[in-house]
PDB file of N, CA, C and O in Angstrom:
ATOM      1  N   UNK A   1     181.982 130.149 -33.343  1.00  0.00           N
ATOM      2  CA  UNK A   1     180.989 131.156 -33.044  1.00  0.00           C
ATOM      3  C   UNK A   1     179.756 130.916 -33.917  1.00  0.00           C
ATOM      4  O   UNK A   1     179.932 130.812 -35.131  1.00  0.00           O
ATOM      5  N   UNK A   2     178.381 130.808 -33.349  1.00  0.00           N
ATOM      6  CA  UNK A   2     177.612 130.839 -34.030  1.00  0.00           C
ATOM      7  C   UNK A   2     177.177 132.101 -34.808  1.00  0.00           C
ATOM      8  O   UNK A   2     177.259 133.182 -34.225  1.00  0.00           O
ATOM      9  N   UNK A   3     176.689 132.047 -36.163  1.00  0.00           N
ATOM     10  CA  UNK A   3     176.069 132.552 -36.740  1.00  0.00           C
ATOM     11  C   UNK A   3     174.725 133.178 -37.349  1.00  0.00           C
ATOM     12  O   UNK A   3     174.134 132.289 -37.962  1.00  0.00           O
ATOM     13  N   UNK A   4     174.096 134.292 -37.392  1.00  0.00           N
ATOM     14  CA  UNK A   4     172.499 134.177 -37.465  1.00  0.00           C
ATOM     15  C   UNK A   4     172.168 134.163 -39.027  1.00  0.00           C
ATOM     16  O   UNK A   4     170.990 134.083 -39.377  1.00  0.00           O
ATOM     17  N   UNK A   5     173.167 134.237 -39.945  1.00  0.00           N
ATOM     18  CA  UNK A   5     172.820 134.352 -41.118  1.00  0.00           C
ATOM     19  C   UNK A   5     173.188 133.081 -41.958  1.00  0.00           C
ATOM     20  O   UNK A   5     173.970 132.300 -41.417  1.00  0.00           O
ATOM     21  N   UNK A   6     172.611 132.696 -43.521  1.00  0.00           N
ATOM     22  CA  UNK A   6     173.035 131.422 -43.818  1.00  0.00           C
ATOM     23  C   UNK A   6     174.607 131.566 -44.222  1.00  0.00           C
ATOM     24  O   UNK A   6     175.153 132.669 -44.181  1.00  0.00           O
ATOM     25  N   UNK A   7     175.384 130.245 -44.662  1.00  0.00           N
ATOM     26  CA  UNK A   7     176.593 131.166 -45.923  1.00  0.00           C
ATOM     27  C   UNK A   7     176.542 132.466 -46.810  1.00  0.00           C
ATOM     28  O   UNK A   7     177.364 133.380 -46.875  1.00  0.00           O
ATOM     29  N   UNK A   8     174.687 132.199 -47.842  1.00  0.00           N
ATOM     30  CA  UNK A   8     174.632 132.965 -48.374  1.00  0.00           C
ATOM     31  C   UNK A   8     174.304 134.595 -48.075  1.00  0.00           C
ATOM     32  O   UNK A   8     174.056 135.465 -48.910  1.00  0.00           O
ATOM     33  N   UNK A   9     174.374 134.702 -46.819  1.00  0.00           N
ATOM     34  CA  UNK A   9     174.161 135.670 -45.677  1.00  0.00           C
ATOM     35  C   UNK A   9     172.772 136.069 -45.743  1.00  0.00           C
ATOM     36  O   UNK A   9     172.508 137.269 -45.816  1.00  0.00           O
ATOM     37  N   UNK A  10     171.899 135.238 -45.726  1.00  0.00           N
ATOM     38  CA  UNK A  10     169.973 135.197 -45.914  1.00  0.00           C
ATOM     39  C   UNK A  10     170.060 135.020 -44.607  1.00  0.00           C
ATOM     40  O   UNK A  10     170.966 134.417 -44.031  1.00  0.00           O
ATOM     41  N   UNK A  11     168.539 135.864 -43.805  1.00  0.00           N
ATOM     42  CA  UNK A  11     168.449 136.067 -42.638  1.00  0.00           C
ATOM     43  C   UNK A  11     167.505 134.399 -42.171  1.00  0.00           C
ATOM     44  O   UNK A  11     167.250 134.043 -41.021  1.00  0.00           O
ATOM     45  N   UNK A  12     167.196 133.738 -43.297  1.00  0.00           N
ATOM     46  CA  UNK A  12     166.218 132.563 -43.264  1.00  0.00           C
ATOM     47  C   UNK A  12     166.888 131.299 -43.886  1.00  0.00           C
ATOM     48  O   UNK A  12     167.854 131.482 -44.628  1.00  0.00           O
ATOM     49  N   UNK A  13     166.568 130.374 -43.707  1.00  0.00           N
ATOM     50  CA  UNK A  13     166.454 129.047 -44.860  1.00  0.00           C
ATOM     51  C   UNK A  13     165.600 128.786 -45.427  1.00  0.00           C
ATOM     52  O   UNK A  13     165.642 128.046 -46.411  1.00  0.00           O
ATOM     53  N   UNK A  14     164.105 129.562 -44.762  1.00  0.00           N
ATOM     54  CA  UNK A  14     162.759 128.922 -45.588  1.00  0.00           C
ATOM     55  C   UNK A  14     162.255 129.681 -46.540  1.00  0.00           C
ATOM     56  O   UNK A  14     161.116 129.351 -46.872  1.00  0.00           O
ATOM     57  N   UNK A  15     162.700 130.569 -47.085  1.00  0.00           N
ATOM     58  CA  UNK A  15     161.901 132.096 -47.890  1.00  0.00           C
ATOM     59  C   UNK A  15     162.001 130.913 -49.214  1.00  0.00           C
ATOM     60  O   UNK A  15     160.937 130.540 -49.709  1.00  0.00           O
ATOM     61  N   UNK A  16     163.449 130.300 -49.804  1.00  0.00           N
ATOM     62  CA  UNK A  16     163.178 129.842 -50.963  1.00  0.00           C
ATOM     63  C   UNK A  16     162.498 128.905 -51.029  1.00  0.00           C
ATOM     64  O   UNK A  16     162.072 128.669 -52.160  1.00  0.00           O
ATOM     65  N   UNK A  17     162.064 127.918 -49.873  1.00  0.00           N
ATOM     66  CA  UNK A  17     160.861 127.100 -50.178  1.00  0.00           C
ATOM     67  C   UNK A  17     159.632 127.465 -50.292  1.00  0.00           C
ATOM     68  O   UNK A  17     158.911 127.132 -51.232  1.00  0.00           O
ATOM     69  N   UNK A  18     159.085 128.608 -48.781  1.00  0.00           N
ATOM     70  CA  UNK A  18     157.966 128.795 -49.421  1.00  0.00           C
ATOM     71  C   UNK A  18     157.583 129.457 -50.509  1.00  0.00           C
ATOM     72  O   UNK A  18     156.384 129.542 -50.776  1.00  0.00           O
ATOM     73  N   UNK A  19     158.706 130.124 -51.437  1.00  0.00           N
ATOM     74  CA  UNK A  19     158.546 130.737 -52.797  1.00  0.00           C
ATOM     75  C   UNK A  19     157.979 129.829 -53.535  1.00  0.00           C
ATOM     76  O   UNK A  19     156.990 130.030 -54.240  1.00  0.00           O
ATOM     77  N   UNK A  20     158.789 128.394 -53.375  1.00  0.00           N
ATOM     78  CA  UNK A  20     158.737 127.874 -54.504  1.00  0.00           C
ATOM     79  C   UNK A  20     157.567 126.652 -54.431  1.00  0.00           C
ATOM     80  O   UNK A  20     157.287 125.792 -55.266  1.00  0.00           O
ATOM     81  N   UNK A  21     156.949 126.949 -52.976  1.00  0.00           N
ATOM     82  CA  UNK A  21     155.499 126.569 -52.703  1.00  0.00           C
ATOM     83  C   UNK A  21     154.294 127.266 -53.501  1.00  0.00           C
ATOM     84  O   UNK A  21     153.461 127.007 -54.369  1.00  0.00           O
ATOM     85  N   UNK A  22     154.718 128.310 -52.671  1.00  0.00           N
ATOM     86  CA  UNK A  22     153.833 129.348 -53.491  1.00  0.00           C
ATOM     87  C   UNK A  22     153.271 129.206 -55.069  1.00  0.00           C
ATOM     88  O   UNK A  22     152.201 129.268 -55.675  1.00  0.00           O
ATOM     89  N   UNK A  23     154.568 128.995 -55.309  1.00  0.00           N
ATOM     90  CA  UNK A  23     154.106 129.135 -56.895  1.00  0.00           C
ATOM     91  C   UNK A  23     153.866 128.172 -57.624  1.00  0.00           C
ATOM     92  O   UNK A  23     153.844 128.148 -58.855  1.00  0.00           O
ATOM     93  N   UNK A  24     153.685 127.375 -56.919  1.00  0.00           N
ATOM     94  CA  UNK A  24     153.329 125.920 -57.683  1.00  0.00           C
ATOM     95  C   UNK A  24     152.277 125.470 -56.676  1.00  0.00           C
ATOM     96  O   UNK A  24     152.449 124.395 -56.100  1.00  0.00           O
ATOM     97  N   UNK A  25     151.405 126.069 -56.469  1.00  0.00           N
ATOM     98  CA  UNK A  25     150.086 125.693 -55.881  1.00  0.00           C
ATOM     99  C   UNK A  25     149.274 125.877 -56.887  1.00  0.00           C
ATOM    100  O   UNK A  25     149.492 126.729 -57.748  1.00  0.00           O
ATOM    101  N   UNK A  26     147.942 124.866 -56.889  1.00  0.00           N
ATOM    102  CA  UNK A  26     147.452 124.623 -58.239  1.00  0.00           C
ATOM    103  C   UNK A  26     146.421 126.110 -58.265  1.00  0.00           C
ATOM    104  O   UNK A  26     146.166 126.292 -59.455  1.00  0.00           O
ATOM    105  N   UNK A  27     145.909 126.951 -57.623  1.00  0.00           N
ATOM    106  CA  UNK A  27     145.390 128.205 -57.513  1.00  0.00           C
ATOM    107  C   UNK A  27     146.444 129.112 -57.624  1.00  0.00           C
ATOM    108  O   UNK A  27     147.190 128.935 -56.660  1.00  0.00           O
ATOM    109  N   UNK A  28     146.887 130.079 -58.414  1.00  0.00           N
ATOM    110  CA  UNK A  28     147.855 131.070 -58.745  1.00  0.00           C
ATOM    111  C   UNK A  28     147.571 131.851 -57.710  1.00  0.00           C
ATOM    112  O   UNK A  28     146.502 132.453 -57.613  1.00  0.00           O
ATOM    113  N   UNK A  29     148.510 131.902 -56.853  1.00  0.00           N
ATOM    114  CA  UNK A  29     148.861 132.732 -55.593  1.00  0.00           C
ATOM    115  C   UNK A  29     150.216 133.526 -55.402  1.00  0.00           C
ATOM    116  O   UNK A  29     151.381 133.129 -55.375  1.00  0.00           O
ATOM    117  N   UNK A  30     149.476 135.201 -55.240  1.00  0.00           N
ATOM    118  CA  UNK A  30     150.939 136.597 -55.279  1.00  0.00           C
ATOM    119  C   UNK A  30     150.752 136.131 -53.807  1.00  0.00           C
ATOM    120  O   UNK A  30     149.905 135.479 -53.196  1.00  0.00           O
ATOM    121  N   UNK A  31     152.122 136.867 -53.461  1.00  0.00           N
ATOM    122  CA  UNK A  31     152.551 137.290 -52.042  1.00  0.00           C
ATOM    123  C   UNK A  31     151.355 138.117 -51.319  1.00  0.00           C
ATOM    124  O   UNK A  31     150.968 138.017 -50.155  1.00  0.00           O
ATOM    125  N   UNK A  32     150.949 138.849 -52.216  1.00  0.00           N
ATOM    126  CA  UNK A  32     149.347 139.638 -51.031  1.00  0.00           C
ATOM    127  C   UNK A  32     148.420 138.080 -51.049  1.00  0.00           C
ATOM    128  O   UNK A  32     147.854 137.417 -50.180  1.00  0.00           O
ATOM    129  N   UNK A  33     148.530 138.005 -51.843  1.00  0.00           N
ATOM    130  CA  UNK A  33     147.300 136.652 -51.497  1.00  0.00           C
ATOM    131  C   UNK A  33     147.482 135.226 -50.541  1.00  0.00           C
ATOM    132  O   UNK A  33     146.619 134.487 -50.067  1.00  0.00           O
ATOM    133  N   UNK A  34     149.140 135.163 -50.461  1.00  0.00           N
ATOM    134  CA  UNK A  34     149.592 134.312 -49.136  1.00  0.00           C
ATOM    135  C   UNK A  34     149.133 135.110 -47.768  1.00  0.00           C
ATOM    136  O   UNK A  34     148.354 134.635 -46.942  1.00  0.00           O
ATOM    137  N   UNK A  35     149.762 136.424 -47.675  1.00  0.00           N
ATOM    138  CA  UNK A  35     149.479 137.762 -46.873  1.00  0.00           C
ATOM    139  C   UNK A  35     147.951 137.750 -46.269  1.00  0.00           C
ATOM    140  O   UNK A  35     147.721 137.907 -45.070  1.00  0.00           O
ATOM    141  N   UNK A  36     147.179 137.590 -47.031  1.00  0.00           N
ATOM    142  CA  UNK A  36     145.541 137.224 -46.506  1.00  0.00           C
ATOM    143  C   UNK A  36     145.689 136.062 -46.353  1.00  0.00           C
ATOM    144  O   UNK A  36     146.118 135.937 -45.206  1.00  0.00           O
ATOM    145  N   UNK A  37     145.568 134.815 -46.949  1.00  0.00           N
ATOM    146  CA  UNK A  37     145.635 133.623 -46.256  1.00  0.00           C
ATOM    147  C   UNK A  37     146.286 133.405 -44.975  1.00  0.00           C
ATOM    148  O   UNK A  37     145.709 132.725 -44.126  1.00  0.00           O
ATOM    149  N   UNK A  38     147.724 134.043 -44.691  1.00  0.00           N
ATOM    150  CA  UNK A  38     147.795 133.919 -43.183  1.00  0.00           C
ATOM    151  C   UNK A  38     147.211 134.749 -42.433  1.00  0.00           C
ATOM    152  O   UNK A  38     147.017 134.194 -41.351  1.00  0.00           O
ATOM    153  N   UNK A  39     146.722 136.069 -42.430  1.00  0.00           N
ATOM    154  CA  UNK A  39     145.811 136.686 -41.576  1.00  0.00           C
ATOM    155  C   UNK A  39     144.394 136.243 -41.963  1.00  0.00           C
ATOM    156  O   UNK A  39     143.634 137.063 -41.447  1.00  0.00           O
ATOM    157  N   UNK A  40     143.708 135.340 -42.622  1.00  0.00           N
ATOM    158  CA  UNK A  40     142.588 134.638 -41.932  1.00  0.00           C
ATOM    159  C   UNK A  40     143.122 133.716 -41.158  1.00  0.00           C
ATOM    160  O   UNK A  40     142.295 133.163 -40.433  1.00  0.00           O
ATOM    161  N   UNK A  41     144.244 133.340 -41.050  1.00  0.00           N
ATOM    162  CA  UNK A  41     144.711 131.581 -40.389  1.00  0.00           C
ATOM    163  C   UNK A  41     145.470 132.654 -38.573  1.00  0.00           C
ATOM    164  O   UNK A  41     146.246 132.228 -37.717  1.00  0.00           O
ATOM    165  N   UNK A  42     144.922 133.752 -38.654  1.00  0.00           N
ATOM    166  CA  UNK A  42     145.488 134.789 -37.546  1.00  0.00           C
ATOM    167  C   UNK A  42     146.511 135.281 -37.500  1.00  0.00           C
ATOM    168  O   UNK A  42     146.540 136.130 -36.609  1.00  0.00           O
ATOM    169  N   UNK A  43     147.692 135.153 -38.189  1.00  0.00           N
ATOM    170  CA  UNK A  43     148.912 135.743 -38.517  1.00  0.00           C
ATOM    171  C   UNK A  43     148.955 137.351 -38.749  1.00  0.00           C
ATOM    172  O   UNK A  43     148.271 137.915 -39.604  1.00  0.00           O
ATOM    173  N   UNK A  44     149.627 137.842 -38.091  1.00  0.00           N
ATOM    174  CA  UNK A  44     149.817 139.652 -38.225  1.00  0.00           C
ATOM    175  C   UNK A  44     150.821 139.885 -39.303  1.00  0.00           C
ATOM    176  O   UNK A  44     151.924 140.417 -39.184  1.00  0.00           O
ATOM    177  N   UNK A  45     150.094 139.258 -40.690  1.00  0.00           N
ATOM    178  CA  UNK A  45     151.711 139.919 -41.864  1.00  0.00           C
ATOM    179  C   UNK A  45     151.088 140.328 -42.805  1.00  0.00           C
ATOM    180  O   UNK A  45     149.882 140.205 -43.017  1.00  0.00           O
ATOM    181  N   UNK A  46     152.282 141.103 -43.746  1.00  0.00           N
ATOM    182  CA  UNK A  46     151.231 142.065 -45.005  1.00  0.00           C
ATOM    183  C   UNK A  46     152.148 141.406 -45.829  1.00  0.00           C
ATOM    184  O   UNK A  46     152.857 140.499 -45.394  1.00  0.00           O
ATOM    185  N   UNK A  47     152.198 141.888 -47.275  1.00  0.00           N
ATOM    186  CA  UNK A  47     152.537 141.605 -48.519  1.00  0.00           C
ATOM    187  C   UNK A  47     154.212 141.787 -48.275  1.00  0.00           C
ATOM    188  O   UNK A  47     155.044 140.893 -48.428  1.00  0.00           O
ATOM    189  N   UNK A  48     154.414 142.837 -47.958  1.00  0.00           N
ATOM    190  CA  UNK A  48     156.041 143.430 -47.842  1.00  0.00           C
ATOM    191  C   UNK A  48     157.155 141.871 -46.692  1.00  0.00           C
ATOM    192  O   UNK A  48     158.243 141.351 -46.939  1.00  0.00           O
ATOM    193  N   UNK A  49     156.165 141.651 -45.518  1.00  0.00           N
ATOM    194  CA  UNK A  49     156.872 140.725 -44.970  1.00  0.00           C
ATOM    195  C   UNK A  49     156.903 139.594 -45.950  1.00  0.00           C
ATOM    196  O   UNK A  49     158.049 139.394 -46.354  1.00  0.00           O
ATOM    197  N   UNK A  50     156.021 138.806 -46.449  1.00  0.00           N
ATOM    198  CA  UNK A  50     156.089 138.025 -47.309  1.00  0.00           C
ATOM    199  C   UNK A  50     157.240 137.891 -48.650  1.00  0.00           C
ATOM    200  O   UNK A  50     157.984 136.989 -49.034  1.00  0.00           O
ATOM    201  N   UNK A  51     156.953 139.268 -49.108  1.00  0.00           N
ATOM    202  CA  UNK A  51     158.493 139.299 -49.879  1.00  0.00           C
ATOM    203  C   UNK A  51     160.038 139.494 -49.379  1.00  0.00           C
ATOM    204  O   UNK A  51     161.016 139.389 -50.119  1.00  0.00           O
ATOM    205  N   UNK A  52     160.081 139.864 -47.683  1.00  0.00           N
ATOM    206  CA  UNK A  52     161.159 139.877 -47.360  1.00  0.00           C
ATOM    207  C   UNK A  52     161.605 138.811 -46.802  1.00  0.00           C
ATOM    208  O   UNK A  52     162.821 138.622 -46.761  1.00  0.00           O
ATOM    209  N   UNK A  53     160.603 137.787 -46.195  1.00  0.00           N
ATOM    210  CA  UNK A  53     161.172 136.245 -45.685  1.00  0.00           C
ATOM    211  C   UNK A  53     161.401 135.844 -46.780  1.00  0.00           C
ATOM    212  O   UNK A  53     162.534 135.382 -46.911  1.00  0.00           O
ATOM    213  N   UNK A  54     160.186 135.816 -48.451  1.00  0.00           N
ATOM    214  CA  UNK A  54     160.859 135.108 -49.531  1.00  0.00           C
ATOM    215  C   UNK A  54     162.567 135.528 -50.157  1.00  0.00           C
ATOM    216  O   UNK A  54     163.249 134.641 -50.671  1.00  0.00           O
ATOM    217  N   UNK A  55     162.921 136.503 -50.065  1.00  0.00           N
ATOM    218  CA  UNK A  55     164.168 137.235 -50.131  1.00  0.00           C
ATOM    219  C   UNK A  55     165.049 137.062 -49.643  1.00  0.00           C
ATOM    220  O   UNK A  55     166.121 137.239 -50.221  1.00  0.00           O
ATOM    221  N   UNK A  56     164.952 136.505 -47.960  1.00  0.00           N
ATOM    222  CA  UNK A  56     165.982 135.856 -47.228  1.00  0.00           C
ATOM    223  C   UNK A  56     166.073 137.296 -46.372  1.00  0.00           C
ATOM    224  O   UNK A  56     166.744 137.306 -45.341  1.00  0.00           O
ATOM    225  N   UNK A  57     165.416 138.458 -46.799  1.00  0.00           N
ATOM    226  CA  UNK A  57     165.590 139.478 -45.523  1.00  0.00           C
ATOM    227  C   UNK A  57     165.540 139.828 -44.498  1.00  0.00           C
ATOM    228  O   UNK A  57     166.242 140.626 -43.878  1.00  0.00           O
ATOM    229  N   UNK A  58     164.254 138.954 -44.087  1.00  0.00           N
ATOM    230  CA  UNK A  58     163.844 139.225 -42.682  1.00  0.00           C
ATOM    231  C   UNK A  58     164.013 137.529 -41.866  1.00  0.00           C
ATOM    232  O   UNK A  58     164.282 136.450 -42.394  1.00  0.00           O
ATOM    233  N   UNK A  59     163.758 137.834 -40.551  1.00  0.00           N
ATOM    234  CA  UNK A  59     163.773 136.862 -39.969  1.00  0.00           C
ATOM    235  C   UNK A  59     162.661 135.756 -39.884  1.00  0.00           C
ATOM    236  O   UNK A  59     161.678 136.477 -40.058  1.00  0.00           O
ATOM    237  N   UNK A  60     162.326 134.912 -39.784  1.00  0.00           N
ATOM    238  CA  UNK A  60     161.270 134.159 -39.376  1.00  0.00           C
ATOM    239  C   UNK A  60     160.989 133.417 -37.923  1.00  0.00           C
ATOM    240  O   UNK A  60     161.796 132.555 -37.575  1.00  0.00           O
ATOM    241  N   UNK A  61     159.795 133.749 -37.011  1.00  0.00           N
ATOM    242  CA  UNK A  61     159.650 132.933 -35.952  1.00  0.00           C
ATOM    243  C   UNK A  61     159.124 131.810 -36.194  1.00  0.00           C
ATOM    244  O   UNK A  61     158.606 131.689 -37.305  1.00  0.00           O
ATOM    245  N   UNK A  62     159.079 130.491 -35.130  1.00  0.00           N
ATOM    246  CA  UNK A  62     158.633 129.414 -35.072  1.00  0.00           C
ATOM    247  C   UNK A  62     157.297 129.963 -35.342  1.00  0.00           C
ATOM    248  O   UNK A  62     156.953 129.815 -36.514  1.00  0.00           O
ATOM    249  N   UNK A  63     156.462 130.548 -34.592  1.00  0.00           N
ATOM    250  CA  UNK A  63     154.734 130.720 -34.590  1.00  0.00           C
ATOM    251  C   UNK A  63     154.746 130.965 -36.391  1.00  0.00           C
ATOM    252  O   UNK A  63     154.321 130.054 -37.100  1.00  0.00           O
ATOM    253  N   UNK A  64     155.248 132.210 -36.993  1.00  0.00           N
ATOM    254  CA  UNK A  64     155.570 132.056 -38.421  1.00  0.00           C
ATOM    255  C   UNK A  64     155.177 131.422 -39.327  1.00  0.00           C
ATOM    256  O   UNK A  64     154.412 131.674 -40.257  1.00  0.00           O
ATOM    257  N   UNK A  65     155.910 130.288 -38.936  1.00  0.00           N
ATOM    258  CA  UNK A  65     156.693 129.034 -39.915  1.00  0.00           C
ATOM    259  C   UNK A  65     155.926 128.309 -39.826  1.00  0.00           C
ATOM    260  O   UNK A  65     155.653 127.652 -40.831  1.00  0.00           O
ATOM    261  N   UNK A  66     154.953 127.989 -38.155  1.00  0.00           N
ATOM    262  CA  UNK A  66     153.726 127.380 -38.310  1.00  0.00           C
ATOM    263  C   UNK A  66     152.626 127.369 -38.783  1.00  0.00           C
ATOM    264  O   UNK A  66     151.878 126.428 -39.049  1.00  0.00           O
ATOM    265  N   UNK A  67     152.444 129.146 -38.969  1.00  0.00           N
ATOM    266  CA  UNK A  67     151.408 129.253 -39.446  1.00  0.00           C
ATOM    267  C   UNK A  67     151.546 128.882 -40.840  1.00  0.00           C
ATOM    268  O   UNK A  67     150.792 128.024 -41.299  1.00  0.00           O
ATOM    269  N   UNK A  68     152.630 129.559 -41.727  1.00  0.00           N
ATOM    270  CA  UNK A  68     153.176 129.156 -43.106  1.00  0.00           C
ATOM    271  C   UNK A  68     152.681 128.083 -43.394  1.00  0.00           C
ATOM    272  O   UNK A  68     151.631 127.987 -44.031  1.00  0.00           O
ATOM    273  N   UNK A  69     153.590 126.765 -42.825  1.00  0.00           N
ATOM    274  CA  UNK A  69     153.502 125.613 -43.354  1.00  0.00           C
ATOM    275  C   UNK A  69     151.486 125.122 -43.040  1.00  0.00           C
ATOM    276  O   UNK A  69     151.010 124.249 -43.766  1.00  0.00           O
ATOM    277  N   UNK A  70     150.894 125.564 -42.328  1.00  0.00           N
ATOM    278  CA  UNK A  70     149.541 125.000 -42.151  1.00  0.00           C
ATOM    279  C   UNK A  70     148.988 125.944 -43.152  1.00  0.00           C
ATOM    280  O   UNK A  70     148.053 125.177 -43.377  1.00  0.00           O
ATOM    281  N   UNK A  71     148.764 126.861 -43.889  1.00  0.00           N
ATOM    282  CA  UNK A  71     147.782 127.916 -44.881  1.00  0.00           C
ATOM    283  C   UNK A  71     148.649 126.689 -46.464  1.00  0.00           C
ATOM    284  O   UNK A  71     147.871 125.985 -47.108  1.00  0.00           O
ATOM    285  N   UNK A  72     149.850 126.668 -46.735  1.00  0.00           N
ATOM    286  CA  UNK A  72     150.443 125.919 -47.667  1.00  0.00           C
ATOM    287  C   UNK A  72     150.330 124.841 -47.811  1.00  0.00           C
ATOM    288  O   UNK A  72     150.688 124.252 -48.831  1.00  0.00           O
ATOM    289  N   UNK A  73     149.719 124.226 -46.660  1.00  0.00           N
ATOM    290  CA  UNK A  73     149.582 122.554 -46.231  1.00  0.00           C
ATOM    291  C   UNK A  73     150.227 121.761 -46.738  1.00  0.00           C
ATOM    292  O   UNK A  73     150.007 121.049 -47.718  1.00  0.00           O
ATOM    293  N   UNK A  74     151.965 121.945 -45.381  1.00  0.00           N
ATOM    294  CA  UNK A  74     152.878 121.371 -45.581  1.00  0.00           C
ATOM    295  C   UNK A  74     153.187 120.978 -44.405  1.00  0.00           C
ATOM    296  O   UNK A  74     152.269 120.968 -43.585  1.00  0.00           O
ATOM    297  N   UNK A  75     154.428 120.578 -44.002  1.00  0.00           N
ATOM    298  CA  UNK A  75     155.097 120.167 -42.578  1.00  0.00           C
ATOM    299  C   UNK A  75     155.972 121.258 -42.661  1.00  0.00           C
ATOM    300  O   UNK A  75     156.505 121.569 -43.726  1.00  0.00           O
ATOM    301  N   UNK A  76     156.217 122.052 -41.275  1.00  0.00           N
ATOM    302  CA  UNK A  76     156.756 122.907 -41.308  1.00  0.00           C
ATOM    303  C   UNK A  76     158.063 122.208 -41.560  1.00  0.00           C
ATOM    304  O   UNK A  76     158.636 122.825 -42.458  1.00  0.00           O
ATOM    305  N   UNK A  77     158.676 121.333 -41.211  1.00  0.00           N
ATOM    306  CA  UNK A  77     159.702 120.438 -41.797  1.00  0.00           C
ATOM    307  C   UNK A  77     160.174 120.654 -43.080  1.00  0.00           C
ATOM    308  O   UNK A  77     161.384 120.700 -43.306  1.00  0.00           O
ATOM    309  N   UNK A  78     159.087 120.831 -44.194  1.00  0.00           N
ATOM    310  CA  UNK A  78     159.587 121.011 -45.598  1.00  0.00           C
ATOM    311  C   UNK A  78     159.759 121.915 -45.887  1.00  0.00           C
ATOM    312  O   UNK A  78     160.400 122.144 -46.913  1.00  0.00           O
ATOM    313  N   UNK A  79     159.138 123.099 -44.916  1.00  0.00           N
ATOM    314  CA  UNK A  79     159.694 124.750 -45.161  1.00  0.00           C
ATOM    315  C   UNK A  79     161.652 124.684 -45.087  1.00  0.00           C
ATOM    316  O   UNK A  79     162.305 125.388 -45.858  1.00  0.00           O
ATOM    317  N   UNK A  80     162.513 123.515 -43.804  1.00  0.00           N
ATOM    318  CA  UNK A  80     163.487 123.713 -43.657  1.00  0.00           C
ATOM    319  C   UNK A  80     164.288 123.022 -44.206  1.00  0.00           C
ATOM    320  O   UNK A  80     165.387 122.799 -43.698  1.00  0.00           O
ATOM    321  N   UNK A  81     163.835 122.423 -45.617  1.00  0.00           N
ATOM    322  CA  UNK A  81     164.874 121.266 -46.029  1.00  0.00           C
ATOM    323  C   UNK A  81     165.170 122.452 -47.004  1.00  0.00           C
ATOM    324  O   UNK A  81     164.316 123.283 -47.314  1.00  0.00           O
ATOM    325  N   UNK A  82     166.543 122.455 -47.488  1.00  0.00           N
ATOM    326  CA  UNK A  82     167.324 123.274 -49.030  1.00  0.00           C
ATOM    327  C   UNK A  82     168.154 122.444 -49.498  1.00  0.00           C
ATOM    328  O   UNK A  82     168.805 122.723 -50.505  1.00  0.00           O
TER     329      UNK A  82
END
């Protein structure tokens, strides 16, 4: 039977990468300040979603993950490696 959650029962795989994007971008960037970077890049998210994909709480869509990995300028690919 498939499953929607990881082992660690996280609703995501990518929250701990882009955390650990986040914070090692050479401009010191909070979760509100990813939060605006994807709503200039058109994304509909606030600060709270941001800490709940980093958390493993909430879910993430493909459109998401795209936008993610393009504001972080990454491959959305490296959002899914752990």
């Amino acid at each position: 039977m498939y499953k929607n959650k990881t082992n660690h029962g996280r609703n995501n795989i990518c929250g701990y990468k882009i955390k650990e994007i986040r914070l090692n971008l050479p401009e010191k960037t909070s979760q509100r300040k990813l939060a605006n970077m994807l709503q200039l890049a058109g994304l509909d998210i606030d600060k709270n979603a941001i800490q709940r994909i980093e958390s493993g709480k909430r879910f993430v869509t493909d459109i998401e993950l795209k936008a993610i990995a393009h504001v972080l300028n990454v491959q959305y690919q490296d959002l899914l490696d752990f």
